[in-house]
C-alpha positions as a Python dict, from the first residue, in 0.01 Angstrom:
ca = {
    (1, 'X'): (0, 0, 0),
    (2, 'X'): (312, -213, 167),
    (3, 'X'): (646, -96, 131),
    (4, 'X'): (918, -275, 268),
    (5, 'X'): (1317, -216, 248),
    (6, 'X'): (1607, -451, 388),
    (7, 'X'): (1899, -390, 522),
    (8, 'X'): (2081, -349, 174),
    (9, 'X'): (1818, -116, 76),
    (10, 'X'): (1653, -291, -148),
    (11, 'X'): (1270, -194, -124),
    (12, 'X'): (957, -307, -247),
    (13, 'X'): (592, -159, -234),
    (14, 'X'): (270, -378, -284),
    (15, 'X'): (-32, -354, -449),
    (16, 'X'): (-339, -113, -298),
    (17, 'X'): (-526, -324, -37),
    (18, 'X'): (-755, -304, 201),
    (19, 'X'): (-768, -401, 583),
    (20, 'X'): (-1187, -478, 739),
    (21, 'X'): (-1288, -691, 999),
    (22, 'X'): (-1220, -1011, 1032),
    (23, 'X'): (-1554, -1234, 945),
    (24, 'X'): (-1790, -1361, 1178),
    (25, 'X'): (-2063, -1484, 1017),
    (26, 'X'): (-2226, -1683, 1296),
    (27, 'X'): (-2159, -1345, 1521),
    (28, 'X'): (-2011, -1587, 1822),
    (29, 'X'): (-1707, -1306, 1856),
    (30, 'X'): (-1464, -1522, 1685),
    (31, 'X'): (-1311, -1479, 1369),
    (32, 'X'): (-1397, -1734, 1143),
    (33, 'X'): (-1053, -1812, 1001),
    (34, 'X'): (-961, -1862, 1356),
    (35, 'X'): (-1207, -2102, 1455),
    (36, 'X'): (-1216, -2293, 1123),
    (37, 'X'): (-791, -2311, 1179),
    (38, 'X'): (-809, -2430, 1600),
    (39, 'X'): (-1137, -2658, 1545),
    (40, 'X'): (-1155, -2726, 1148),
    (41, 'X'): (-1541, -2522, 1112),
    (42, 'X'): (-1723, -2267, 1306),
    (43, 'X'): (-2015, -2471, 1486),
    (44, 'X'): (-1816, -2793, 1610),
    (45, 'X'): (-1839, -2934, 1976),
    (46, 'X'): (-1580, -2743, 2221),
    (47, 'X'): (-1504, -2468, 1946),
    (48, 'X'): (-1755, -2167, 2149),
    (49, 'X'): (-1681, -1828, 2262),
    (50, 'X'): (-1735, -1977, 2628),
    (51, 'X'): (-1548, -2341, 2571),
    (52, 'X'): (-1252, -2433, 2760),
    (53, 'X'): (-1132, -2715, 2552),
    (54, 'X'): (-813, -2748, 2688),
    (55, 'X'): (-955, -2689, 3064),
    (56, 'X'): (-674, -2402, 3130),
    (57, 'X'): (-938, -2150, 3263),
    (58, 'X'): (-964, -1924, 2952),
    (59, 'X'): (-1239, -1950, 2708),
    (60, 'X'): (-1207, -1985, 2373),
    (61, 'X'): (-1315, -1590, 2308),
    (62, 'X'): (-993, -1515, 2615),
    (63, 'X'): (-785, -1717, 2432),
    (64, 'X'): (-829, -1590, 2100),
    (65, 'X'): (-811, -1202, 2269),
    (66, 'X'): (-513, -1328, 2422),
    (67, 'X'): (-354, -1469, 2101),
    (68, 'X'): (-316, -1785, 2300),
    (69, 'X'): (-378, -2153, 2154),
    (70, 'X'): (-704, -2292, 2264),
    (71, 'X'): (-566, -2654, 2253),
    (72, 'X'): (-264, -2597, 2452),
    (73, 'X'): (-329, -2562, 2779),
    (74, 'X'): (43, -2421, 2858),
    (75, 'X'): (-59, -2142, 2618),
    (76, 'X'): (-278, -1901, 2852),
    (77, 'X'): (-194, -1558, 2973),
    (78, 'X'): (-101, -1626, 3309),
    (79, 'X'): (135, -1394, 3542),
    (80, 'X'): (390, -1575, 3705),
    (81, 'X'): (540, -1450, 4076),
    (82, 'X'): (865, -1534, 4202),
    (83, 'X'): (998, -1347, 4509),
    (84, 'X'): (1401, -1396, 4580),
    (85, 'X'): (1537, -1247, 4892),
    (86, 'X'): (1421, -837, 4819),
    (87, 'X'): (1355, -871, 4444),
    (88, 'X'): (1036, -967, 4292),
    (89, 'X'): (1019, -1138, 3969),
    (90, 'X'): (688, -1094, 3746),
    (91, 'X'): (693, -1350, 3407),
    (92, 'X'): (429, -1393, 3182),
    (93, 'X'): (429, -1453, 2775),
    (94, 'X'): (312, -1235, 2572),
    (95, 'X'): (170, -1273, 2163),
    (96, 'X'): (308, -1047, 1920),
    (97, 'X'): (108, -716, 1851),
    (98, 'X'): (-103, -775, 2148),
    (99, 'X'): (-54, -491, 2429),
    (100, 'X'): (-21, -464, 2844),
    (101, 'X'): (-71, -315, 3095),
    (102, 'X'): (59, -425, 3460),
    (103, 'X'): (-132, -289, 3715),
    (104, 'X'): (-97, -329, 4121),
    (105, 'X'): (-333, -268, 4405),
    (106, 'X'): (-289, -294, 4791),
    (107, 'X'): (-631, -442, 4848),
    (108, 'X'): (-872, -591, 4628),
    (109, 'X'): (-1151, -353, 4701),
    (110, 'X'): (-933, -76, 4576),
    (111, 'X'): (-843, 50, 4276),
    (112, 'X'): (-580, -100, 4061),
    (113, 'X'): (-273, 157, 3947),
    (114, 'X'): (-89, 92, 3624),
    (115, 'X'): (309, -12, 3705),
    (116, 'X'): (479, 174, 3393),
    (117, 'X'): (364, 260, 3047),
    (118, 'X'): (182, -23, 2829),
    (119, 'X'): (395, -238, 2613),
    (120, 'X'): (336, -456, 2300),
    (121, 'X'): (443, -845, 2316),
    (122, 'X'): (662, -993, 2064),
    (123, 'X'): (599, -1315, 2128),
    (124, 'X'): (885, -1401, 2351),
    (125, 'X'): (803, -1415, 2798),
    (126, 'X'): (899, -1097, 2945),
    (127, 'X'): (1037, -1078, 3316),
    (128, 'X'): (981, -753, 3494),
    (129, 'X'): (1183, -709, 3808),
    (130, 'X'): (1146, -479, 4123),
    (131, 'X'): (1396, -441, 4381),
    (132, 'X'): (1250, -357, 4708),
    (133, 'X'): (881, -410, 4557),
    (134, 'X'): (677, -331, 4881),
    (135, 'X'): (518, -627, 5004),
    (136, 'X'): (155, -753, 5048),
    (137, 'X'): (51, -625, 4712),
    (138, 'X'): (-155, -752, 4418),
    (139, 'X'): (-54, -739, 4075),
    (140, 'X'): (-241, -801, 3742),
    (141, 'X'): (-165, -840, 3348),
    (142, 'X'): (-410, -634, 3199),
    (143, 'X'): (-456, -675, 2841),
    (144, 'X'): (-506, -373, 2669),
    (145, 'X'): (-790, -341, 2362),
}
């Protein structure tokens, strides 16, 4: 069951449902509904788990992880860096529900490190800002199952 209440306290509750998985029938990792909504069925040209339709580097199967739009290719989970004077600016945009983690590293044959706890998006960029951020590091957007 759903229940709901607004602000004047007015609530509602719904019927019973139930939650599965999302189908798959042709077991390509993407969700029917989803491919059938981006590329109108689930076996037409450029609508694959490995396509890049709209050439932004992330496959379909990324961008549907992602909850990015695999026709836009300004929608893609991409980590922006933007260093002013001693403050370092991180932007990227984020899809409601979906979670990250931002990690850093000194070297890329080391371990990452998470930067702070994991987060969920809601839909709106986020802009993460360290003052002092020691220099000649790596940072990632990890997202998080």
């Amino acid at each position: 069951m759903l229940f709901a209440e607004d602000p004047a306290g007015h609530a509602a509750a719904s019927a019973r449902m139930s939650v599965g998985p999302a189908e798959d029938a042709d077991a390509d990792g993407l969700p029917d509904l989803w491919e059938t909504s981006y590329f109108g069925g689930t076996d037409l040209p450029g609508g694959g788990p490995n396509d890049d339709p709209d050439a932004d580097g992330m496959t379909n199967l990324a961008e549907y992880l992602a909850g990015t739009d695999p026709l836009d290719p300004a929608s893609a989970l991409r980590l922006s860096v933007q260093v002013e004077g001693h403050v370092l600016h991180l932007t990227f945009p984020t899809a409601v529900g979906k979670h990250y983690q931002l990690e850093t590293t000194q070297g890329l044959n080391t371990s990452w490190e998470p930067v702070g706890e994991q987060f969920t998006g809601d839909g709106h960029p986020t802009l993460l800002q360290f003052t002092n951020a020691v220099p000649l590091r790596f940072y990632r957007l990890r997202l998080v199952p």
